[in-house]
N, C-alpha and C positions, 0 to 999 in steps of 0.2 A: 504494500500500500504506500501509496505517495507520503513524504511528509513525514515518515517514523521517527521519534526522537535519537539523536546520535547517542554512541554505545559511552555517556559523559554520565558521572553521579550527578545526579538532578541537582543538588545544591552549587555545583559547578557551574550548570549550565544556568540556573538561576543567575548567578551571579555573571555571568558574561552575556547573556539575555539585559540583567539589568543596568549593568557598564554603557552597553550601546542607546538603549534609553535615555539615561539620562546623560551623555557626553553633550556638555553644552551647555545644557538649560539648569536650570533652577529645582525644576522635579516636582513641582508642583502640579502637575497633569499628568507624570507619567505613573505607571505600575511601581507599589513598594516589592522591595524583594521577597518579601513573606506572600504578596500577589503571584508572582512568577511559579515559586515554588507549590504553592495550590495549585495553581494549573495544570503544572509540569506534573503532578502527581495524580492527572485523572488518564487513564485509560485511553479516554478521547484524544488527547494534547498530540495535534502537528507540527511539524515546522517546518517552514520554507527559511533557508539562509541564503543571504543574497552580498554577494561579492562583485565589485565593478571591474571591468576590464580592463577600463578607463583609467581609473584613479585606486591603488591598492589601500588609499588609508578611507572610503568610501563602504561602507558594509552596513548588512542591515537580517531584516527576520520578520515575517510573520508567522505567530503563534495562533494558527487556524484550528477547529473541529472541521469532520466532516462525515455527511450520510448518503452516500451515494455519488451524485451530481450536488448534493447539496451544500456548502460550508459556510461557516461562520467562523468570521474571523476576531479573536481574542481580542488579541493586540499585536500592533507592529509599529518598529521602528528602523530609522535609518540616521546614521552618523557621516559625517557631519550634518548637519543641522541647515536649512535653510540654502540648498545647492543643488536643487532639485531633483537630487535622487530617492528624494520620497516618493516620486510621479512615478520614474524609471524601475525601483524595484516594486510597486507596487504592479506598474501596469507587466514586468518580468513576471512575477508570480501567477496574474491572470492567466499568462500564455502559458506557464507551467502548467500549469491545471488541465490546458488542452482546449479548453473552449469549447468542447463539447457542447451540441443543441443540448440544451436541458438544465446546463447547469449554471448554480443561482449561487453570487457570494452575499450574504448580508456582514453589516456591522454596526455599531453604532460609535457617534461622533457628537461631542459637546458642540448645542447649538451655537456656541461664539466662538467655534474655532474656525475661522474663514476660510484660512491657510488648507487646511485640511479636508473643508466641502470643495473648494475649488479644486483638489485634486481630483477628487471622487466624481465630480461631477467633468470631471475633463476627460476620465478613461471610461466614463459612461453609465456610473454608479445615478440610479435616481433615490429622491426623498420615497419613501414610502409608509413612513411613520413618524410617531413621537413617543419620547417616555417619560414624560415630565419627573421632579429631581430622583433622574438616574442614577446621578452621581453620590459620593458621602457628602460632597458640597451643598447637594439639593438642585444643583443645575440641569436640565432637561438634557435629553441627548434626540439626536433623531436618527432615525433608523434608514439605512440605507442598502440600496440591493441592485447588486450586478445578475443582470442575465433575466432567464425568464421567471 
């Protein structure tokens, strides 16, 4: 199956999951490591690692479920920060997936993160919900879905 977690102790991978997070920012919106490590400890937990060709200090990760054609994506991020390889390995992991007819990514996205709908909404993710306070903050998120 796509996506298996690499043959890493989860606490490791936790912790190099959450290095690329938070390189840069503040941390204030990303996954706590005790977040990472829950995931990584269900059954379900994917991951797509993503590396540029380009640029070797450029690396990133989605932490996806999936059922079928279907997935839902955790969390993802990319290092550095603001250099548009957020667009680039997000829209790599879609091709990875295969594009298959049928298949559908959702996720959800803090309604004030602009940076982050405009990517979604550039490789073809629409709105398709809301979940008012999502977050621990109490901030809505909205729900969004690639594919059919």
């Amino acid at each position: 199956m796509k996506g298996r977690l690499p043959e890493l102790g989860r606490a490791e991978l936790a912790r190099r999951l959450h290095a690329i997070d938070h390189a840069g920012v503040d941390g204030r919106f990303g996954w706590r490591l005790e977040d990472y490590e829950a995931e990584l400890a269900s059954d379900q937990a994917r991951l797509f690692e993503w590396a540029c060709a380009d640029d070797a200090s450029a690396r990133g990760f989605v932490l996806f479920r999936s059922l079928g054609n279907e997935h839902s994506i955790m969390h993802w991020a990319v290092a550095p920060k603001g250099c548009g390889w957020g667009r680039r390995a997000l829209g790599d992991f879609l091709a990875w997936l295969g594009g298959a007819e049928g298949t559908q990514v959702d996720l959800e996205v803090r309604e004030s993160n602009a940076a982050a709908r405009r990517v979604y909404e550039a490789l073809g993710f629409e709105v398709v919900g809301r979940r008012p306070a999502y977050y621990r903050d109490g901030e809505t998120a909205l729900l969004f879905r690639f594919g059919s």
